[in-house]
TITORRO-358562 format. One record per residue (C-alpha): x, y, z. Coordinates in steps of 0.2 Angstrom, whole numbers, padded with zeros to 4 digits, always signed. Layout:
<rs>
XYZ ...
</rs>
This chain:
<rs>
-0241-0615+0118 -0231-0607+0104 -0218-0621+0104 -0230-0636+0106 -0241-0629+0092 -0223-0629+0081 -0219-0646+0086 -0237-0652+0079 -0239-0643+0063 -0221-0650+0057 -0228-0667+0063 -0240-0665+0049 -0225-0658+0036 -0209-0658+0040 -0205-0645+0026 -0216-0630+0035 -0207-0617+0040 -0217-0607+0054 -0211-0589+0062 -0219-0587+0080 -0226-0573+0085 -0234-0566+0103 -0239-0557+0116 -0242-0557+0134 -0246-0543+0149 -0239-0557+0164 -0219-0555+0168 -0217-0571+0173 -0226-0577+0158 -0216-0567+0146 -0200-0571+0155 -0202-0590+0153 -0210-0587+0133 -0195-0578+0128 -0183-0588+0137 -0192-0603+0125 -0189-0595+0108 -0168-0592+0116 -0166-0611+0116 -0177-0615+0104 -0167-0605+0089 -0182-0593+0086 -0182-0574+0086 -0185-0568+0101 -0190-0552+0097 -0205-0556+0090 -0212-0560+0110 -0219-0544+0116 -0224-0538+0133 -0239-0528+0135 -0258-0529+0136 -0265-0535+0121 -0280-0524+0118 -0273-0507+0122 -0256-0510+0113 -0256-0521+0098 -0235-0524+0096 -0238-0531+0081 -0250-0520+0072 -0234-0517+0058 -0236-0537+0052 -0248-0542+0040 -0256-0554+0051 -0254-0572+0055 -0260-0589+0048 -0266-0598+0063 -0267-0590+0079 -0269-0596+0096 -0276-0588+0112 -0282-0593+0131 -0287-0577+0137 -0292-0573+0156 -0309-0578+0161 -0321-0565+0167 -0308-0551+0172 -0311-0534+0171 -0305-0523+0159 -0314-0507+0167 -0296-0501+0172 -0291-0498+0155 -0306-0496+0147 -0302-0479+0140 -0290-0482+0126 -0301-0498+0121 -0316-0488+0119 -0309-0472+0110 -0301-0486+0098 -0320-0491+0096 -0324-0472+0093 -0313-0468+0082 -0308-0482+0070 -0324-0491+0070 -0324-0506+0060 -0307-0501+0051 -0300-0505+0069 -0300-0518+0082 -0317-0517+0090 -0331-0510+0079 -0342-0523+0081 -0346-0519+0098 -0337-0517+0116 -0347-0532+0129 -0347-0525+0147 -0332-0523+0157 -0334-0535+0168 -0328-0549+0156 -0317-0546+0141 -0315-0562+0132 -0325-0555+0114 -0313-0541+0116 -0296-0553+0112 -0307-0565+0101 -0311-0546+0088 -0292-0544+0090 -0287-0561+0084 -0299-0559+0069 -0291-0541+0066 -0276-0548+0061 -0283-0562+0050 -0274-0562+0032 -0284-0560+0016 -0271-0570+0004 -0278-0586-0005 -0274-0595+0012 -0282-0585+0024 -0282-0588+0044 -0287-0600+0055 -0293-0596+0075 -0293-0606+0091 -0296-0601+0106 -0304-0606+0122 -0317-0596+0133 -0330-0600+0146 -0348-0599+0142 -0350-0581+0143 -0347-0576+0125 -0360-0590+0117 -0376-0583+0125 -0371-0568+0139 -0381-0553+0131 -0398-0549+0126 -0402-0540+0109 -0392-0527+0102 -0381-0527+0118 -0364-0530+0115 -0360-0547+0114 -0372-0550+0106 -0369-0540+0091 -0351-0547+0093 -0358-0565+0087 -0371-0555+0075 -0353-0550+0068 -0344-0567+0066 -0359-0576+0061 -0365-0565+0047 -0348-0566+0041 -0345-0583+0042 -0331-0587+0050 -0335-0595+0066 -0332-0614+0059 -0335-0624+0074 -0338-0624+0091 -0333-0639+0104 -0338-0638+0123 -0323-0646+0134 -0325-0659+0151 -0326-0647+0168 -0309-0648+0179 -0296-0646+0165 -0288-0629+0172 -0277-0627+0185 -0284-0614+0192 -0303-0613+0188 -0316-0630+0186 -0327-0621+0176 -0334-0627+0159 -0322-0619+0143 -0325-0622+0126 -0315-0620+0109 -0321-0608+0096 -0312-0614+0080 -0313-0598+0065 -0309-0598+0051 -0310-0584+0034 -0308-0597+0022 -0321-0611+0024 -0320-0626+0016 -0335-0626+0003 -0344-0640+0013 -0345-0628+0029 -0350-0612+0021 -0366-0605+0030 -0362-0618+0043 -0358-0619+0061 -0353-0637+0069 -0356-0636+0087 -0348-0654+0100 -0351-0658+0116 -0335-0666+0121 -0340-0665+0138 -0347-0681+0144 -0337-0696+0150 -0332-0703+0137 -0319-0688+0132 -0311-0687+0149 -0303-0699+0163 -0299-0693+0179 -0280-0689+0185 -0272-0701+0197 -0267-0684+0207 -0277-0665+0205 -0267-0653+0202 -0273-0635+0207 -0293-0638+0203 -0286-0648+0187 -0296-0665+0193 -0297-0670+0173 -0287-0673+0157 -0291-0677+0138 -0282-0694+0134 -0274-0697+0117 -0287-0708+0111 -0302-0693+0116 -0293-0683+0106 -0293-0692+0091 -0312-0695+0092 -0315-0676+0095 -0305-0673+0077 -0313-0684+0069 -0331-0679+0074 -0326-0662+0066 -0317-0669+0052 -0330-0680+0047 -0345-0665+0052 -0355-0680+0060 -0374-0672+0060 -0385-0681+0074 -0383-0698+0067 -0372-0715+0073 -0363-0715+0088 -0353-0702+0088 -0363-0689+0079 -0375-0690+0095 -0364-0675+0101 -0361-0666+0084 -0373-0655+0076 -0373-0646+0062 -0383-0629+0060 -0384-0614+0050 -0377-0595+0055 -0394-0590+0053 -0402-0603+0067 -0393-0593+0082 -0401-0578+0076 -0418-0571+0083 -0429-0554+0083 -0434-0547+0099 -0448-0538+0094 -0458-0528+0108 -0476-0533+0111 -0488-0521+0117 -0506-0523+0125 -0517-0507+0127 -0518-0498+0144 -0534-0499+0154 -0537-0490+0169 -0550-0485+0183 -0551-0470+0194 -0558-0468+0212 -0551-0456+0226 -0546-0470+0239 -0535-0468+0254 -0520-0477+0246 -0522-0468+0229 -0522-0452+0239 -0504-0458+0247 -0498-0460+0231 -0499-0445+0227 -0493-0437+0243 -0478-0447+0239 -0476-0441+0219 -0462-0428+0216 -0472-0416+0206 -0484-0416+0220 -0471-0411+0232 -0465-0396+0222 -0480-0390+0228 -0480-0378+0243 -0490-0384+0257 -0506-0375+0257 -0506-0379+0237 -0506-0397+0243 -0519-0398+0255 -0531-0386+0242 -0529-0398+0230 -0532-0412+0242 -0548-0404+0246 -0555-0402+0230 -0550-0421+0226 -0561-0427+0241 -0575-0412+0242 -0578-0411+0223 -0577-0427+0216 -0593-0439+0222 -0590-0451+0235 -0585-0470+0231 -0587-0464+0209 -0578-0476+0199 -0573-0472+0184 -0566-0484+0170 -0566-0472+0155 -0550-0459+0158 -0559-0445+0147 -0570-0445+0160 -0560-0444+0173 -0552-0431+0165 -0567-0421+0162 -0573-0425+0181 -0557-0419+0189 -0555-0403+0178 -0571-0398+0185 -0569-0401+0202 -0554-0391+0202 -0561-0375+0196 -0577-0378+0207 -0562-0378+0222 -0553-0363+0213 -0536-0373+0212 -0525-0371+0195 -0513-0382+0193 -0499-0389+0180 -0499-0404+0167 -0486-0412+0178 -0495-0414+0194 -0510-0417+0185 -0501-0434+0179 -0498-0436+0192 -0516-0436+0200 -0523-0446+0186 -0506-0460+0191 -0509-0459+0210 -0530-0464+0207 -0529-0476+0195 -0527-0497+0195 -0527-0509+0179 -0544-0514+0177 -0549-0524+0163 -0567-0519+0162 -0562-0504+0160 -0561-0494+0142 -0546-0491+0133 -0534-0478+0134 -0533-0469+0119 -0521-0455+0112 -0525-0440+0102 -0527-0448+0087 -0538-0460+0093 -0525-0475+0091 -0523-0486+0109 -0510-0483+0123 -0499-0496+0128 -0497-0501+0146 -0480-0501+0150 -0483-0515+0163 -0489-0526+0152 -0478-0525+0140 -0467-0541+0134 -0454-0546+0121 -0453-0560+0110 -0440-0568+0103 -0444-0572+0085 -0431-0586+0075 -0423-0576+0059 -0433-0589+0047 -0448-0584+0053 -0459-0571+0052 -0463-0559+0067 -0481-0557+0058 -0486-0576+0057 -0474-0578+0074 -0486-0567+0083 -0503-0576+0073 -0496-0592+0080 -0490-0589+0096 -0497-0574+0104 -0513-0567+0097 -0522-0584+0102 -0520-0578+0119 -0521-0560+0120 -0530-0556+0105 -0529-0535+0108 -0509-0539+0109 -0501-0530+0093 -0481-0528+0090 -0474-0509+0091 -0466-0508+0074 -0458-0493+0078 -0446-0505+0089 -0432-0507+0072 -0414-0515+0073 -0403-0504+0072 -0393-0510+0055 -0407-0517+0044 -0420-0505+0050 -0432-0520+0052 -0446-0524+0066 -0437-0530+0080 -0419-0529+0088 -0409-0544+0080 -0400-0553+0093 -0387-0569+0092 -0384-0584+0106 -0377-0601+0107 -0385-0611+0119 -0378-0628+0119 -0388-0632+0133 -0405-0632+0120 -0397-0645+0108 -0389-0656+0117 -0398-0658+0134 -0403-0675+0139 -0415-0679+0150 -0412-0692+0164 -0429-0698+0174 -0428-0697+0191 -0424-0716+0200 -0441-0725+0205 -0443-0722+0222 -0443-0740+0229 -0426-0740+0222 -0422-0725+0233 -0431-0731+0248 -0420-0747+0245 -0404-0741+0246 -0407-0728+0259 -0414-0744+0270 -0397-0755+0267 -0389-0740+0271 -0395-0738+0288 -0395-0755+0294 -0377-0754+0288 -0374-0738+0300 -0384-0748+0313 -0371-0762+0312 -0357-0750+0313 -0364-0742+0327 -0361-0758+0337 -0342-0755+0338 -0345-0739+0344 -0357-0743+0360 -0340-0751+0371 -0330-0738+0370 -0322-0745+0385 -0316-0760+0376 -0316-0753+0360 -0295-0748+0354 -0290-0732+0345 -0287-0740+0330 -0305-0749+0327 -0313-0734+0337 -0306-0724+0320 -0311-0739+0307 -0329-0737+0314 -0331-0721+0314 -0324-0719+0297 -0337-0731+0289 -0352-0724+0299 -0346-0705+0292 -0346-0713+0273 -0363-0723+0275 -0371-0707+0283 -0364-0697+0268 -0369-0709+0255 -0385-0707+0263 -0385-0686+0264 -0382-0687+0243 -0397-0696+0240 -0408-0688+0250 -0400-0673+0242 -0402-0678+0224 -0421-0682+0229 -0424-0664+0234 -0416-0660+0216 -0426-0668+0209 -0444-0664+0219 -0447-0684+0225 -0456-0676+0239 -0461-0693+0242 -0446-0703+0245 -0442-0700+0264 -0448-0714+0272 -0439-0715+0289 -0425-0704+0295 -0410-0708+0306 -0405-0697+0319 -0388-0700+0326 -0380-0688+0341 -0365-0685+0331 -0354-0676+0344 -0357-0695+0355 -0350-0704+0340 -0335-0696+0334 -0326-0694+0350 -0313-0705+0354 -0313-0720+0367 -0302-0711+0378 -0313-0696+0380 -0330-0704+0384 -0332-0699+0402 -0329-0714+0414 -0346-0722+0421 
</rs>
């Protein structure tokens, strides 16, 4: 990567003169790098072996100009987890990872908040390119992690573009990837602005004449050049190739979670499964056992037989009572846990109130909503939600963390919601079509297969072949359809006795 990134950028100007730099924690890897900068004439000191985010081996430089990095996909970095997060700890954002640490099951952010660590602050800045899975662009709610990785980059400005790569380009994985491009010295054109393609359709890839690993796919020359100059040109949505360039904000990726509550209503009434319940509660079972059963008692001796209440006061005031009528004294805790065990959500019923007179949330209905950072939560939730649940209200007390505002403030990418396509279904009579030609296709093929007696070895495997294709062909459609919910399409099915058909002419028992 190293070499090939030389050879281009003296390509471009053959007066350049470029020091390489890296780092990698795989021998054979390493071995085969430094063995490159041997032959090549370059210092082969500068290649170190190590893992990256617990060691930085070039923490002394000042840090690079362009930067270029593939890390692992998904892996795990639970094994050394400790020294990363102490970095975290201590140096906060005078280190490597103060922005935030995404789970361990997947440290791709964490090489990405290295690379930009060792971006250099003279008048020419640095530049960033490195490719990742999906994982990093929406993986994370609000205030998690990842997200307040991307809250990070964004509200700095450096992520510049964004261009999602063809499936099956990798060796070793056929997994979508896509190139971030970052950058601390935008041109003035893309300041406050993120350019996200989709170079993923067929018109960027061709397939290989041969797979290699699970690399079914390549970029031609020409797919390349339109890709650069989609980005060079910041096509926005308009001609032919700005169909999969769009040009957005920092701010559009950003949203609000803010926590909707909606009051607690409940009824009361000592039933059989309530009474379970609260067998089952833990405070209950603290109790010793003749404890228990008095207070069972008093539950269905004092109380009235089949009362409903929908007013919790009352409730109260009706169980307090019945207690000291039974003589039974108990704590706060089980007493929750009676007042749990008896009640349902009832929507008739009065509303839970606290002390101060102000209303309860239920916790089980409570919802959050995710509010764009141009909007207002306040005419988000006139719009949006009140029209529907009119005694909804947003608990205010739910604040981000860094601006103290209503709401957690959370970042994704979701490529998928601007540049999704949708692609009707095909008429049915189009599908019942085919599937017929298909059959009576397998019907003629089948032909050749009733005189085995007479049939050879070679034709006997011709046949066979083109009925297994034909019944294939016919398997994906009928799969699509179920994809796409045609519940309608089936309109005959062909049933064939497989084990009959594939067996050779030799091994049809003799008649």
């Amino acid at each position: 990567m190293l070499s090939i990134a030389e050879t281009a950028m003296k390509a471009l100007n053959g007066g350049i003169h470029v020091e390489l730099f890296g780092q990698e924690i795989n021998p054979e890897s390493f071995a085969i790098c430094k063995s490159d900068m041997l032959v090549t004439g370059h210092n082969a000191g500068n290649i170190a072996f190590g893992n990256t985010l617990t060691r930085d081996a070039h923490a002394a430089t000042t840090g690079f100009h362009y930067m270029l990095s593939n890390p692992p996909y998904g892996v795990k970095w639970a094994k050394y987890a400790d020294p990363i997060m102490q970095e975290a700890a201590n140096s906060g954002m005078s280190g490597r990872f103060g922005a935030g640490l995404p789970r361990v099951s997947d440290g791709q952010l964490l090489f990405l908040q290295h690379m930009i660590s060792r971006m250099r602050n003279d008048e020419h800045g640095s530049r960033i390119g490195i490719v990742m899975n999906g994982s990093p662009l929406f993986t994370g709610g609000a205030g998690s992690g990842e997200s307040e990785i991307r809250r990070w980059m964004l509200e700095h400005d450096w992520v510049e573009a964004i261009i999602a790569l063809p499936t099956d380009l990798f060796y070793n994985t056929g997994i979508q990837t896509y190139i971030w491009l970052l950058t601390n010295r935008k041109h003035t054109d893309r300041v406050g602005r993120v350019q996200l393609i989709d170079a993923s359709g067929e018109r960027f890839w061709k397939s290989m004449r041969k797979s290699l690993g699970k690399k079914r796919r390549e970029i031609p020359p020409e797919a390349r050049d339109e890709i650069v100059r989609i980005y060079a040109e910041m096509l926005n949505g308009d001609g032919t190739r700005g169909a999969v360039s769009r040009i957005f904000a920092t701010t559009d990726f950003g949203y609000r979670e803010i926590r909707v509550e909606r009051p607690l209503k409940r009824a009361f009434a000592v039933q059989p499964q309530g009474l379970a319940t609260l067998r089952a509660a833990k405070p209950f079972q603290r109790l010793d056992a003749d404890d228990r059963a008095r207070v069972l008692a008093a539950l269905q001796d004092h109380l009235p037989a089949g009362a409903r209440w929908i007013d919790r006061d009352e409730f109260d005031r009706a169980l307090s009572a019945a207690l000291r009528r039974a003589g039974v004294r108990i704590g706060a805790a089980v007493k929750r846990a009676i007042m749990s065990a008896l009640s349902e959500p009832d929507e008739a019923a009065r509303v839970c109130t606290d002390k101060r007179g102000r209303p309860e949330p239920d916790p089980e209905l409570r919802d959050h909503e995710l509010v764009p950072l141009n909007q207002d939560w306040r005419d988000y939730m006139q719009r949006e939600v009140l029209p529907f649940v009119p005694d909804a209200w947003v608990d205010e007390g739910y604040t981000d963390a860094q601006d103290g505002g209503v709401g957690r403030v959370g970042y994704e990418i979701n490529f998928n919601r601007y540049f999704y396509q949708y692609v009707p279904p095909r008429p049915l009579n189009d599908i019942n079509a085919e599937l017929k030609a298909l059959e009576a296709e397998i019907a003629g093929l089948l032909q050749g297969v009733v005189g085995w007696s007479r049939a050879s070895s070679t034709s006997w495997w011709k046949t066979t072949a083109g009925v297994g294709e034909k019944i294939q062909r016919a398997s994906m459609i009928r799969s699509s359809c179920a994809r796409q919910n045609n519940r309608q399409m089936v309109t005959g099915v062909l049933l064939i006795p497989l084990s009959d058909i594939f067996r050779r002419p030799s091994e049809r028992p003799r008649q």
